[in-house]
N, C-alpha and C positions, 0 to 999 in steps of 0.2 A: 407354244404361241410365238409370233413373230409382229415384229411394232409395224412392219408397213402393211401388214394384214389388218390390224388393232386399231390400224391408223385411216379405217377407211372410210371414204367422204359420200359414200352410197345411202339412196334416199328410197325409200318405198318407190315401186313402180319405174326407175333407172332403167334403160337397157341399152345402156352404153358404161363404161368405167370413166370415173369424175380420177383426172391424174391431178395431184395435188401442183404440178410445175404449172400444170396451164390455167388455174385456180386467178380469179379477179383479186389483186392483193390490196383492193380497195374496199371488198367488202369481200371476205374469205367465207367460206362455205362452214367452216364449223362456226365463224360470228353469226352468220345468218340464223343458227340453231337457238343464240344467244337471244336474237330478235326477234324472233318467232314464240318465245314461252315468254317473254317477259310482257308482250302483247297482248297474249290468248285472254280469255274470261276465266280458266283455271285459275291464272298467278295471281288475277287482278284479287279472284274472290279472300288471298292470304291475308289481303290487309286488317283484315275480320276475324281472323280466325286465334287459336289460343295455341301462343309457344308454351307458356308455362302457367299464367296468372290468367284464367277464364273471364273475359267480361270485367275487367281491369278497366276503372277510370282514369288512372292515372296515364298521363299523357306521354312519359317514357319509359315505360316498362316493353321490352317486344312482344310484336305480333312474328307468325309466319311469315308474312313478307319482310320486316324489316332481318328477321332471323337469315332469308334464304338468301336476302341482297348478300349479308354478311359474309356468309357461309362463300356464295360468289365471289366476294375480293378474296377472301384466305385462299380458295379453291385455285383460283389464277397464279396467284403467287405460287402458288407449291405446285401445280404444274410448268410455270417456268424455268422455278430453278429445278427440277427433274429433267423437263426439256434438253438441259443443257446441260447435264451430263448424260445424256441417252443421243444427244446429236455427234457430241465429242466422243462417246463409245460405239456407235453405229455410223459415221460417213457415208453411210449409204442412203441414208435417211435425207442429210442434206441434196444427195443428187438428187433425189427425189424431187426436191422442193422445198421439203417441211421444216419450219424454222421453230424458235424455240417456244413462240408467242401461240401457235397450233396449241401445243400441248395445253398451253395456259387454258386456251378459248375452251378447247374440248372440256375443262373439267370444270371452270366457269359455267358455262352451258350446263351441266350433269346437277351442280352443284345448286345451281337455281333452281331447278327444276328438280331438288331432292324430296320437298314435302308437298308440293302439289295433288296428290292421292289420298293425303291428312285428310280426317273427316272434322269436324267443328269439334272443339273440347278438348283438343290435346290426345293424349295417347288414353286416354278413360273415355276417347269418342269412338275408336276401335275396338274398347271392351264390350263399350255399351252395343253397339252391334254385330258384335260376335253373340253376345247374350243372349240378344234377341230371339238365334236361332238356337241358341242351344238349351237356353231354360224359361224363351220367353214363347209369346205366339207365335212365332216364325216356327216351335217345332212342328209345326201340322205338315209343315214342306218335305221332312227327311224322306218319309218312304216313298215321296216322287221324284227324288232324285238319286245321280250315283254317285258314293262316295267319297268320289273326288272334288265332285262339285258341291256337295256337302260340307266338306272340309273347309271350300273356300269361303261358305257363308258365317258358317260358328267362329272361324279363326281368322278374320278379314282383318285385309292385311295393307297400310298406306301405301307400300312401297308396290302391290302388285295393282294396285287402282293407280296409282300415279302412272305406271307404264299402258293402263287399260287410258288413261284418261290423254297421253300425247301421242297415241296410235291405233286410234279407233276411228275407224272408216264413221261419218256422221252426213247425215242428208246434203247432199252437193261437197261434202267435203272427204275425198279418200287419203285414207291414211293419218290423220290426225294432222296435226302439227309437221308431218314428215321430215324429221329431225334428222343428222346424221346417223348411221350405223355406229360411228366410234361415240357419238356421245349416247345413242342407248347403251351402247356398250356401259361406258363408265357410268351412267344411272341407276346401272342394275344391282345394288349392291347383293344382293341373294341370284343367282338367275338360277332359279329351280322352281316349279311347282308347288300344291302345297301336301302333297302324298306322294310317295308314302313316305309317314314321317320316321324319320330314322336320327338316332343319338350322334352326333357328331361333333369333334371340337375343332371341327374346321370352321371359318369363322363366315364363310360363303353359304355355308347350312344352317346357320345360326336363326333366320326364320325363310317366309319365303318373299317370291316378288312377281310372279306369273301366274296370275287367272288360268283356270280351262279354258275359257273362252280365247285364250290370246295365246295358243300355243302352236298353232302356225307359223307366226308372224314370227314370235319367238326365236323358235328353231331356224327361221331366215336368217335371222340377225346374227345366232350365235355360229353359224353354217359360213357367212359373208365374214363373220369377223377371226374365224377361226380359233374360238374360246374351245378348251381343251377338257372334255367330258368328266365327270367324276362317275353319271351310272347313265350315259346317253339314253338308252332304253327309257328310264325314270324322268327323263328331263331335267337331269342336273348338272349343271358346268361348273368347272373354276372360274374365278374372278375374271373382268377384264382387267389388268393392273391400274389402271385409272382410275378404278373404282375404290381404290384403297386409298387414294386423295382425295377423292370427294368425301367419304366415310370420315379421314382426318378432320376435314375442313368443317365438318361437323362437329363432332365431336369438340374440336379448339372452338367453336362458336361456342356450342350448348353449354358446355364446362365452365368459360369464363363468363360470358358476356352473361348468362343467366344466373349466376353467382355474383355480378357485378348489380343485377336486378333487388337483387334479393335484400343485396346490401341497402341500395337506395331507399326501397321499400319496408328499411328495418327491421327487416325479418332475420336477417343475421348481422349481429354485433359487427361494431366498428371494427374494433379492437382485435376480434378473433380475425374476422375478415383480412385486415392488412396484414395480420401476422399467418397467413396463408398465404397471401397473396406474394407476400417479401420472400420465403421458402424458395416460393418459385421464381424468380427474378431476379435473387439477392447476386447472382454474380453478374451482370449485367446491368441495373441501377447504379443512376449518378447521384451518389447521396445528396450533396448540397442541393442539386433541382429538385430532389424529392422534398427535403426538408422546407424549401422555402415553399412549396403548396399550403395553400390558406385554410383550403375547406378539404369534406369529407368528400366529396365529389372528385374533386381533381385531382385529391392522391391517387381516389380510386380508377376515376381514367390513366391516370400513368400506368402507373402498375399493370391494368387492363392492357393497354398497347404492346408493354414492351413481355407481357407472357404470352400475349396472341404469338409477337415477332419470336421469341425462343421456340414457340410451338413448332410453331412451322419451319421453323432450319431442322428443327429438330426430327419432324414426321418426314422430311425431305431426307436428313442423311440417312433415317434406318430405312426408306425406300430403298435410296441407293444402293446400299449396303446388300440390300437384300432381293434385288433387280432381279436375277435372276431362278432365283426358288419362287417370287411371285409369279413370274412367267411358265414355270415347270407346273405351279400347284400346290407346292408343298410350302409354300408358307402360310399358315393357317391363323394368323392371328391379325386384329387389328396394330396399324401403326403405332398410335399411341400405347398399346398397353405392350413395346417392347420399348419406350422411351427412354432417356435418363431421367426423365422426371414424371414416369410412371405413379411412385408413391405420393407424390405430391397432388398430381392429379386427383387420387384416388381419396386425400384429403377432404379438397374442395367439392367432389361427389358426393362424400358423406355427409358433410355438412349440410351442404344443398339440399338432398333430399329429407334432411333430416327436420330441418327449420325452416325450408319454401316447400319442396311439393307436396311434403303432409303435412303443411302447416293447416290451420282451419278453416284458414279462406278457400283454399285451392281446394279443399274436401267437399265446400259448402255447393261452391261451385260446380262443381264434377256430379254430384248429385244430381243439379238440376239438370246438367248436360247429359245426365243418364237418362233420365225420365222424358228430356224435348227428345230425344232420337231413338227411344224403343219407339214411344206413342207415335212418332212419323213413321218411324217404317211401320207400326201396326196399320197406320191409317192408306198412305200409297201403296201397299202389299196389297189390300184388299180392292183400292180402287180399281190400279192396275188389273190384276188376274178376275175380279167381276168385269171390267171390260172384255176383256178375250174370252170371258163364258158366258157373254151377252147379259147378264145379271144386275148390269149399272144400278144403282139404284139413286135418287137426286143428290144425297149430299156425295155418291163416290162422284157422280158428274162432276160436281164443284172443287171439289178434290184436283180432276184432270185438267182444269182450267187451270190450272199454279201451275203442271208443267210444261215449262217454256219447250216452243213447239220443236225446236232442234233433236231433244230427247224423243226417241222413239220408242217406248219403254213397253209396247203390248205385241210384245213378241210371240212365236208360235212357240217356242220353249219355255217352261216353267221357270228353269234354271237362269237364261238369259232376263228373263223379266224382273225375275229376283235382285239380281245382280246388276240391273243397268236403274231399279229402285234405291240401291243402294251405293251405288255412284252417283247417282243425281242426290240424295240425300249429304252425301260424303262431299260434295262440292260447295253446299251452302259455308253462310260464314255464321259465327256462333250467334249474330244479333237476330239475321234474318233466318237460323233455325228456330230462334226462341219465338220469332215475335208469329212465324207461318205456327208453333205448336200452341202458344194462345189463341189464334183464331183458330185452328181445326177443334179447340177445346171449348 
Protein backbone atom coordinates (compact mmCIF):
# COMPACT_ATOMS: atom_id res chain seq x y z
CA UNK A 1 0.00 0.00 0.00
CA UNK A 2 1.10 3.64 -0.71
CA UNK A 3 -0.19 6.87 1.47
CA UNK A 4 -1.02 8.92 -1.78
CA UNK A 5 -3.24 5.99 -3.03
CA UNK A 6 -4.62 5.72 0.87
CA UNK A 7 -4.83 9.28 0.75
CA UNK A 8 -7.62 9.53 -1.70
CA UNK A 9 -10.35 12.20 -1.89
CA UNK A 10 -12.67 10.09 -4.53
CA UNK A 11 -16.39 10.16 -4.00
CA UNK A 12 -19.10 7.68 -5.39
CA UNK A 13 -19.95 8.51 -8.91
CA UNK A 14 -16.36 11.02 -9.60
CA UNK A 15 -15.22 10.73 -12.96
CA UNK A 16 -12.59 13.05 -12.78
CA UNK A 17 -9.47 12.71 -9.95
CA UNK A 18 -10.05 15.25 -6.85
CA UNK A 19 -5.97 16.39 -6.63
CA UNK A 20 -5.51 17.16 -3.13
CA UNK A 21 -3.22 20.77 -4.32
CA UNK A 22 -6.35 22.15 -6.11
CA UNK A 23 -8.59 21.18 -2.94
CA UNK A 24 -10.77 24.52 -1.41
CA UNK A 25 -8.53 25.00 1.92
CA UNK A 26 -11.47 26.71 3.28
CA UNK A 27 -13.48 23.89 3.65
CA UNK A 28 -11.19 20.60 2.55
CA UNK A 29 -12.95 17.67 1.20
CA UNK A 30 -12.16 15.11 3.72
CA UNK A 31 -13.86 18.04 6.43
CA UNK A 32 -16.74 17.89 4.26
CA UNK A 33 -16.85 13.96 5.05
CA UNK A 34 -16.83 15.47 8.77
CA UNK A 35 -20.05 17.55 7.99
CA UNK A 36 -21.86 15.34 6.16
CA UNK A 37 -22.21 12.29 9.13
CA UNK A 38 -22.52 14.62 11.92
CA UNK A 39 -25.71 15.93 9.98
CA UNK A 40 -27.30 12.79 8.75
CA UNK A 41 -30.35 11.25 10.77
CA UNK A 42 -27.93 8.20 11.41
CA UNK A 43 -25.65 10.36 14.06
CA UNK A 44 -28.44 12.34 15.16
CA UNK A 45 -30.39 8.99 16.23
CA UNK A 46 -26.74 8.21 18.78
CA UNK A 47 -27.90 10.70 21.19
CA UNK A 48 -30.52 7.66 22.34
CA UNK A 49 -28.68 5.07 21.93
CA UNK A 50 -26.64 2.91 24.96
CA UNK A 51 -22.72 3.20 25.20
CA UNK A 52 -22.68 1.13 28.16
CA UNK A 53 -25.55 1.93 30.89
CA UNK A 54 -29.16 1.10 28.80
CA UNK A 55 -31.81 3.79 29.47
CA UNK A 56 -29.58 5.50 32.19
CA UNK A 57 -31.37 8.58 33.96
CA UNK A 58 -28.56 9.86 34.92
CA UNK A 59 -27.69 13.07 33.06
CA UNK A 60 -23.72 12.27 32.70
CA UNK A 61 -23.12 8.95 32.05
CA UNK A 62 -22.56 8.57 27.93
CA UNK A 63 -24.53 7.95 25.19
CA UNK A 64 -23.19 6.94 21.59
CA UNK A 65 -22.95 10.26 20.46
CA UNK A 66 -21.30 11.78 23.26
CA UNK A 67 -18.88 8.56 23.12
CA UNK A 68 -18.25 9.09 19.02
CA UNK A 69 -17.91 13.04 19.48
CA UNK A 70 -15.04 11.85 21.83
CA UNK A 71 -13.67 9.12 20.12
CA UNK A 72 -13.45 12.33 17.12
CA UNK A 73 -11.12 14.62 19.25
CA UNK A 74 -8.65 11.72 20.27
CA UNK A 75 -9.04 10.38 16.60
CA UNK A 76 -7.80 13.90 15.23
CA UNK A 77 -5.12 14.32 17.66
CA UNK A 78 -3.49 10.87 16.73
CA UNK A 79 -3.92 11.47 13.09
CA UNK A 80 -1.95 14.69 13.43
CA UNK A 81 0.68 13.77 15.22
CA UNK A 82 1.03 10.60 12.71
CA UNK A 83 0.49 13.15 9.88
CA UNK A 84 3.54 14.67 10.77
CA UNK A 85 5.87 12.18 10.91
CA UNK A 86 4.57 10.46 7.66
CA UNK A 87 4.85 14.19 5.91
CA UNK A 88 8.58 14.52 7.27
CA UNK A 89 9.19 10.79 6.04
CA UNK A 90 7.40 11.02 2.63
CA UNK A 91 7.98 14.83 0.91
CA UNK A 92 6.24 13.70 -1.62
CA UNK A 93 3.18 13.87 0.04
CA UNK A 94 3.69 17.62 0.88
CA UNK A 95 4.15 18.28 -2.99
CA UNK A 96 1.08 16.89 -3.15
CA UNK A 97 -0.59 19.28 -1.16
CA UNK A 98 -1.47 17.24 1.84
CA UNK A 99 -0.82 18.74 5.15
CA UNK A 100 -0.69 17.27 8.45
CA UNK A 101 -4.44 18.45 9.50
CA UNK A 102 -5.81 15.94 6.31
CA UNK A 103 -4.57 13.21 8.27
CA UNK A 104 -6.27 14.51 11.38
CA UNK A 105 -9.74 15.20 9.31
CA UNK A 106 -9.69 11.71 7.63
CA UNK A 107 -9.57 9.75 11.01
CA UNK A 108 -11.83 12.44 12.71
CA UNK A 109 -14.44 11.68 10.07
CA UNK A 110 -13.83 7.69 10.39
CA UNK A 111 -13.95 7.96 14.03
CA UNK A 112 -17.49 9.73 14.30
CA UNK A 113 -18.73 7.81 12.17
CA UNK A 114 -17.28 4.53 14.03
CA UNK A 115 -20.75 3.38 15.78
CA UNK A 116 -23.25 4.60 13.61
CA UNK A 117 -24.39 0.92 12.39
CA UNK A 118 -24.85 0.10 16.60
CA UNK A 119 -28.31 -1.21 16.77
CA UNK A 120 -30.18 0.20 20.28
CA UNK A 121 -28.73 -1.55 23.55
CA UNK A 122 -25.30 -1.68 23.19
CA UNK A 123 -23.31 -4.64 22.00
CA UNK A 124 -26.48 -7.29 23.63
CA UNK A 125 -28.47 -5.28 20.67
CA UNK A 126 -26.28 -7.22 17.96
CA UNK A 127 -26.69 -10.43 19.95
CA UNK A 128 -30.23 -9.89 20.31
CA UNK A 129 -30.62 -9.91 16.55
CA UNK A 130 -28.18 -12.22 15.57
CA UNK A 131 -30.50 -14.60 17.88
CA UNK A 132 -33.26 -13.86 16.34
CA UNK A 133 -32.25 -15.68 13.38
CA UNK A 134 -30.43 -18.25 14.73
CA UNK A 135 -32.60 -19.58 17.68
CA UNK A 136 -35.45 -17.23 17.28
CA UNK A 137 -38.34 -16.81 14.53
CA UNK A 138 -36.17 -15.44 11.96
CA UNK A 139 -35.06 -19.32 11.62
CA UNK A 140 -37.98 -19.98 9.08
CA UNK A 141 -35.64 -17.79 6.62
CA UNK A 142 -32.39 -20.19 6.31
CA UNK A 143 -33.40 -22.43 3.72
CA UNK A 144 -34.24 -19.40 1.50
CA UNK A 145 -31.31 -17.95 1.55
CA UNK A 146 -27.46 -18.64 0.79
CA UNK A 147 -25.12 -19.04 3.18
CA UNK A 148 -23.47 -16.07 3.07
CA UNK A 149 -26.34 -14.10 3.46
CA UNK A 150 -27.18 -16.28 6.28
CA UNK A 151 -24.24 -15.54 7.98
CA UNK A 152 -24.91 -12.01 7.81
CA UNK A 153 -28.29 -12.21 9.68
CA UNK A 154 -27.29 -14.72 12.78
CA UNK A 155 -23.89 -12.75 13.17
CA UNK A 156 -25.04 -9.09 12.40
CA UNK A 157 -22.55 -7.00 12.64
CA UNK A 158 -22.51 -2.79 13.71
CA UNK A 159 -19.49 -2.23 11.88
CA UNK A 160 -20.88 -3.71 8.44
CA UNK A 161 -24.48 -1.73 8.87
CA UNK A 162 -22.59 1.33 9.64
CA UNK A 163 -20.80 0.99 6.19
CA UNK A 164 -24.44 -0.25 4.65
CA UNK A 165 -26.01 2.74 6.54
CA UNK A 166 -23.28 5.78 4.87
CA UNK A 167 -23.42 4.22 1.27
CA UNK A 168 -26.47 3.08 0.39
CA UNK A 169 -28.02 4.45 -2.56
CA UNK A 170 -31.79 5.78 -0.85
CA UNK A 171 -34.79 7.35 -2.92
CA UNK A 172 -33.39 10.68 -4.65
CA UNK A 173 -30.29 10.08 -2.81
CA UNK A 174 -27.21 7.96 -4.44
CA UNK A 175 -24.59 6.82 -2.63
CA UNK A 176 -25.44 7.52 0.90
CA UNK A 177 -23.55 10.20 2.61
CA UNK A 178 -20.90 9.86 -0.33
CA UNK A 179 -18.02 10.13 1.91
CA UNK A 180 -14.38 10.17 0.90
CA UNK A 181 -12.64 6.94 -0.24
CA UNK A 182 -9.78 7.43 2.46
CA UNK A 183 -12.16 7.82 5.15
CA UNK A 184 -14.32 4.62 4.27
CA UNK A 185 -11.09 3.50 3.96
CA UNK A 186 -10.17 4.09 7.75
CA UNK A 187 -13.90 3.31 8.81
CA UNK A 188 -13.54 -0.09 7.99
CA UNK A 189 -11.92 -1.62 10.76
CA UNK A 190 -12.49 -5.50 9.44
CA UNK A 191 -12.86 -4.86 5.54
CA UNK A 192 -13.93 -8.54 4.86
CA UNK A 193 -17.22 -10.21 4.58
CA UNK A 194 -18.73 -12.33 6.76
CA UNK A 195 -17.69 -16.03 5.13
CA UNK A 196 -16.00 -17.76 5.13
CA UNK A 197 -15.07 -17.70 8.50
CA UNK A 198 -11.69 -18.69 9.15
CA UNK A 199 -9.41 -18.65 12.50
CA UNK A 200 -7.06 -15.78 12.34
CA UNK A 201 -4.95 -13.69 14.74
CA UNK A 202 -4.72 -10.97 12.50
CA UNK A 203 -6.55 -8.35 13.99
CA UNK A 204 -8.27 -7.12 10.53
CA UNK A 205 -10.13 -10.68 10.75
CA UNK A 206 -11.07 -10.37 14.04
CA UNK A 207 -14.90 -10.08 13.03
CA UNK A 208 -16.48 -8.65 10.05
CA UNK A 209 -17.67 -5.16 8.27
CA UNK A 210 -19.26 -5.87 4.67
CA UNK A 211 -22.94 -6.99 4.12
CA UNK A 212 -23.41 -9.14 0.67
CA UNK A 213 -25.39 -6.75 -0.36
CA UNK A 214 -22.48 -3.94 -0.24
CA UNK A 215 -19.92 -5.90 -2.09
CA UNK A 216 -19.54 -4.05 -5.15
CA UNK A 217 -19.28 -0.78 -3.81
CA UNK A 218 -16.79 -2.41 -1.57
CA UNK A 219 -14.32 -3.91 -3.85
CA UNK A 220 -14.48 -0.13 -5.46
CA UNK A 221 -13.27 1.31 -2.50
CA UNK A 222 -10.76 -1.16 -1.62
CA UNK A 223 -9.65 -1.26 -5.73
CA UNK A 224 -9.44 3.01 -5.63
CA UNK A 225 -7.62 2.76 -2.40
CA UNK A 226 -5.32 0.23 -3.18
CA UNK A 227 -5.66 -1.91 0.22
CA UNK A 228 -3.63 -4.96 -0.22
CA UNK A 229 -5.68 -8.43 -0.35
CA UNK A 230 -5.27 -11.11 2.49
CA UNK A 231 -7.64 -13.89 0.10
CA UNK A 232 -9.14 -11.15 -2.74
CA UNK A 233 -11.09 -14.02 -4.10
CA UNK A 234 -12.95 -14.26 -0.41
CA UNK A 235 -13.25 -10.45 -0.06
CA UNK A 236 -10.73 -10.02 2.40
CA UNK A 237 -8.16 -7.08 2.75
CA UNK A 238 -5.58 -5.62 5.10
CA UNK A 239 -6.18 -2.61 7.04
CA UNK A 240 -6.34 0.75 5.62
CA UNK A 241 -3.53 2.07 8.20
CA UNK A 242 -5.86 4.75 9.44
CA UNK A 243 -7.90 2.46 10.48
CA UNK A 244 -5.62 1.50 13.43
CA UNK A 245 -6.19 5.22 14.79
CA UNK A 246 -9.51 5.22 14.65
CA UNK A 247 -9.72 1.61 16.45
CA UNK A 248 -7.15 3.34 19.07
CA UNK A 249 -9.28 6.36 19.43
CA UNK A 250 -11.74 3.99 20.56
CA UNK A 251 -10.46 2.02 22.43
CA UNK A 252 -8.68 5.26 24.65
CA UNK A 253 -12.52 6.43 24.82
CA UNK A 254 -14.25 3.06 25.90
CA UNK A 255 -11.42 2.19 28.50
CA UNK A 256 -11.22 5.52 30.24
CA UNK A 257 -13.93 7.52 29.87
CA UNK A 258 -16.33 4.56 30.57
CA UNK A 259 -14.38 3.58 33.59
CA UNK A 260 -14.52 7.03 34.59
CA UNK A 261 -18.67 6.35 34.31
CA UNK A 262 -18.65 3.63 36.31
CA UNK A 263 -16.75 5.43 38.96
CA UNK A 264 -19.42 8.34 38.98
CA UNK A 265 -22.09 5.94 39.06
CA UNK A 266 -20.43 3.97 42.10
CA UNK A 267 -20.30 0.98 40.62
CA UNK A 268 -16.61 1.04 41.10
CA UNK A 269 -14.89 2.02 44.32
CA UNK A 270 -13.08 5.27 44.77
CA UNK A 271 -10.29 4.06 46.14
CA UNK A 272 -9.56 1.11 43.73
CA UNK A 273 -10.52 3.41 40.77
CA UNK A 274 -7.66 6.24 41.56
CA UNK A 275 -5.29 3.66 42.35
CA UNK A 276 -5.76 2.38 38.67
CA UNK A 277 -6.02 5.26 37.40
CA UNK A 278 -2.58 6.74 39.25
CA UNK A 279 -0.67 3.26 37.57
CA UNK A 280 -1.39 4.74 34.53
CA UNK A 281 -0.33 8.39 34.89
CA UNK A 282 1.92 8.23 37.76
CA UNK A 283 4.79 9.52 35.78
CA UNK A 284 3.19 12.30 34.19
CA UNK A 285 1.00 13.86 37.19
CA UNK A 286 1.83 16.98 39.15
CA UNK A 287 1.34 15.97 42.49
CA UNK A 288 0.55 19.04 44.35
CA UNK A 289 -2.41 19.90 41.48
CA UNK A 290 -3.66 16.52 42.15
CA UNK A 291 -3.53 16.77 45.70
CA UNK A 292 -5.18 20.14 46.19
CA UNK A 293 -8.54 18.53 44.12
CA UNK A 294 -11.60 18.80 46.63
CA UNK A 295 -13.89 16.15 45.29
CA UNK A 296 -14.10 12.64 43.80
CA UNK A 297 -15.08 14.10 40.48
CA UNK A 298 -12.28 16.29 39.80
CA UNK A 299 -9.51 13.97 40.74
CA UNK A 300 -11.24 11.76 38.50
CA UNK A 301 -11.40 14.26 35.64
CA UNK A 302 -7.67 14.92 35.93
CA UNK A 303 -6.48 11.68 36.02
CA UNK A 304 -9.09 11.05 33.01
CA UNK A 305 -7.30 13.77 30.83
CA UNK A 306 -3.89 13.40 31.45
CA UNK A 307 -4.32 8.95 30.55
CA UNK A 308 -6.54 9.96 27.55
CA UNK A 309 -3.07 12.52 26.65
CA UNK A 310 -0.26 9.32 27.50
CA UNK A 311 -2.72 7.28 25.35
CA UNK A 312 -2.55 8.81 22.50
CA UNK A 313 1.44 9.77 22.38
CA UNK A 314 1.46 6.51 23.13
CA UNK A 315 -0.80 4.70 20.25
CA UNK A 316 1.05 7.41 17.95
CA UNK A 317 4.60 6.19 18.69
CA UNK A 318 3.88 2.36 18.25
CA UNK A 319 2.07 3.55 14.81
CA UNK A 320 5.17 5.11 14.02
CA UNK A 321 7.29 2.64 14.98
CA UNK A 322 5.64 0.29 13.07
CA UNK A 323 4.45 2.38 9.87
CA UNK A 324 5.74 0.25 7.80
CA UNK A 325 4.60 -3.57 8.49
CA UNK A 326 0.97 -1.74 8.91
CA UNK A 327 1.46 -0.81 5.38
CA UNK A 328 2.97 -4.37 4.24
CA UNK A 329 0.08 -6.31 6.40
CA UNK A 330 2.01 -7.90 8.70
CA UNK A 331 1.21 -6.07 11.59
CA UNK A 332 -1.68 -7.96 13.15
CA UNK A 333 -2.37 -6.45 16.31
CA UNK A 334 -4.19 -3.56 17.67
CA UNK A 335 -2.15 -0.47 18.84
CA UNK A 336 -2.85 -0.47 22.29
CA UNK A 337 -2.28 -4.08 23.14
CA UNK A 338 1.56 -3.46 22.01
CA UNK A 339 1.64 -0.36 24.42
CA UNK A 340 3.88 0.41 27.46
CA UNK A 341 0.85 0.58 29.21
CA UNK A 342 -0.64 -2.40 27.78
CA UNK A 343 -1.12 -4.13 31.59
CA UNK A 344 -2.44 -1.28 32.97
CA UNK A 345 -4.93 -1.02 30.55
CA UNK A 346 -5.94 -4.47 30.69
CA UNK A 347 -6.40 -3.49 34.63
CA UNK A 348 -9.01 -1.03 34.20
CA UNK A 349 -10.92 -3.70 31.46
CA UNK A 350 -11.11 -6.02 34.11
CA UNK A 351 -12.52 -4.16 36.50
CA UNK A 352 -14.86 -2.54 34.16
CA UNK A 353 -16.42 -5.41 33.05
CA UNK A 354 -16.40 -6.97 36.16
CA UNK A 355 -18.31 -4.16 38.29
CA UNK A 356 -20.18 -2.06 35.34
CA UNK A 357 -21.09 -4.16 32.37
CA UNK A 358 -22.22 -7.27 34.42
CA UNK A 359 -23.17 -5.40 37.10
CA UNK A 360 -27.20 -5.80 37.70
CA UNK A 361 -28.45 -2.89 36.12
CA UNK A 362 -26.73 -3.21 32.77
CA UNK A 363 -28.09 -7.17 32.83
CA UNK A 364 -31.67 -6.00 33.90
CA UNK A 365 -31.43 -3.81 31.17
CA UNK A 366 -30.11 -5.88 28.25
CA UNK A 367 -32.84 -8.11 29.04
CA UNK A 368 -35.40 -5.84 28.24
CA UNK A 369 -33.43 -4.65 25.08
CA UNK A 370 -33.40 -8.42 24.05
CA UNK A 371 -37.01 -8.87 24.26
CA UNK A 372 -38.10 -4.94 22.50
CA UNK A 373 -35.80 -6.20 19.37
CA UNK A 374 -36.42 -9.91 18.84
CA UNK A 375 -40.50 -9.04 19.18
CA UNK A 376 -39.71 -5.91 16.45
CA UNK A 377 -37.96 -7.71 14.00
CA UNK A 378 -40.66 -10.72 14.65
CA UNK A 379 -43.36 -8.07 14.01
CA UNK A 380 -41.54 -5.97 10.66
CA UNK A 381 -40.26 -9.36 9.26
CA UNK A 382 -43.63 -10.51 8.91
CA UNK A 383 -45.16 -7.20 7.93
CA UNK A 384 -42.69 -6.61 5.32
CA UNK A 385 -42.50 -10.14 3.47
CA UNK A 386 -46.79 -10.45 3.88
CA UNK A 387 -46.53 -7.30 1.80
CA UNK A 388 -44.50 -8.55 -1.16
CA UNK A 389 -46.75 -11.85 -0.93
CA UNK A 390 -49.88 -9.65 -1.09
CA UNK A 391 -50.94 -11.29 2.28
CA UNK A 392 -51.15 -7.68 4.31
CA UNK A 393 -53.20 -8.36 6.81
CA UNK A 394 -54.76 -4.98 9.05
CA UNK A 395 -52.48 -4.82 11.82
CA UNK A 396 -49.25 -5.70 9.35
CA UNK A 397 -50.83 -2.42 7.49
CA UNK A 398 -50.42 -0.43 10.65
CA UNK A 399 -47.12 -1.84 11.17
CA UNK A 400 -45.95 -0.21 7.49
CA UNK A 401 -47.15 3.04 8.42
CA UNK A 402 -44.15 3.47 11.29
CA UNK A 403 -41.94 2.98 8.33
CA UNK A 404 -40.71 6.42 7.53
CA UNK A 405 -41.27 6.35 3.84
CA UNK A 406 -37.43 6.97 2.82
CA UNK A 407 -36.94 3.09 3.71
CA UNK A 408 -37.88 0.94 0.93
CA UNK A 409 -37.90 -2.27 2.70
CA UNK A 410 -40.41 -4.64 0.16
CA UNK A 411 -37.95 -5.63 -1.85
CA UNK A 412 -37.97 -8.49 -4.62
CA UNK A 413 -35.31 -10.42 -2.59
CA UNK A 414 -36.00 -12.10 0.57
CA UNK A 415 -32.46 -11.57 1.66
CA UNK A 416 -32.57 -7.62 1.01
CA UNK A 417 -35.95 -7.26 2.91
CA UNK A 418 -34.42 -9.04 5.81
CA UNK A 419 -31.64 -6.96 6.06
CA UNK A 420 -32.89 -3.49 5.10
CA UNK A 421 -35.78 -4.67 8.34
CA UNK A 422 -32.90 -4.83 10.24
CA UNK A 423 -31.14 -1.80 9.53
CA UNK A 424 -34.21 0.19 9.93
CA UNK A 425 -34.60 -1.53 13.23
CA UNK A 426 -30.71 -1.11 14.01
CA UNK A 427 -31.24 2.75 13.49
CA UNK A 428 -33.85 3.40 16.30
CA UNK A 429 -32.62 4.81 19.61
CA UNK A 430 -33.28 2.59 22.62
CA UNK A 431 -36.26 4.93 23.96
CA UNK A 432 -38.04 5.06 20.63
CA UNK A 433 -37.27 1.01 20.18
CA UNK A 434 -38.95 0.48 23.57
CA UNK A 435 -41.74 2.89 23.42
CA UNK A 436 -42.74 1.42 19.07
CA UNK A 437 -42.46 -2.51 21.09
CA UNK A 438 -45.11 -1.30 23.80
CA UNK A 439 -47.46 -0.11 21.19
CA UNK A 440 -46.89 -3.13 18.64
CA UNK A 441 -47.68 -5.18 22.19
Amino acid sequence: MNWKQLLSLKRLGDTEIRHRHLQDETRLGFEVDYDRIIFSDSFRSLQDKTQVIPLSDVDFVHTRLTHSLEVSVVGRSLGRIVGQELLHKYPELAKDGYKINDFGAIVAAASLAHDIGNPPFGHSGEKAMGDFFKNGEGRKYKMHLSEAQWQDLVSFEGNANGFKLVSENKQGVSGGLRLSYATLGAFMKYPKVSIPIKKSKHIAEKKYGIFQSDIQFFDEVVKDLGLTPIREKDHVFYRHPLAYLVEAADDICYSIIDFEDGINLGLIPEDKALEYLLNLVRDNMISEKYTALKTQKERVSYLRALAIQSLIYEAARVFTENEEAILNGSYAYSLLDKCRYEAQLNDIIAISIDKMYRSKEVIEKEIKGYRVLTTLLAVFTTAVNNKYEEKTTGFDQLVLELIPSDYNLVKEDLYDRLLGVCSFIASMSDRYATLLYEKVN
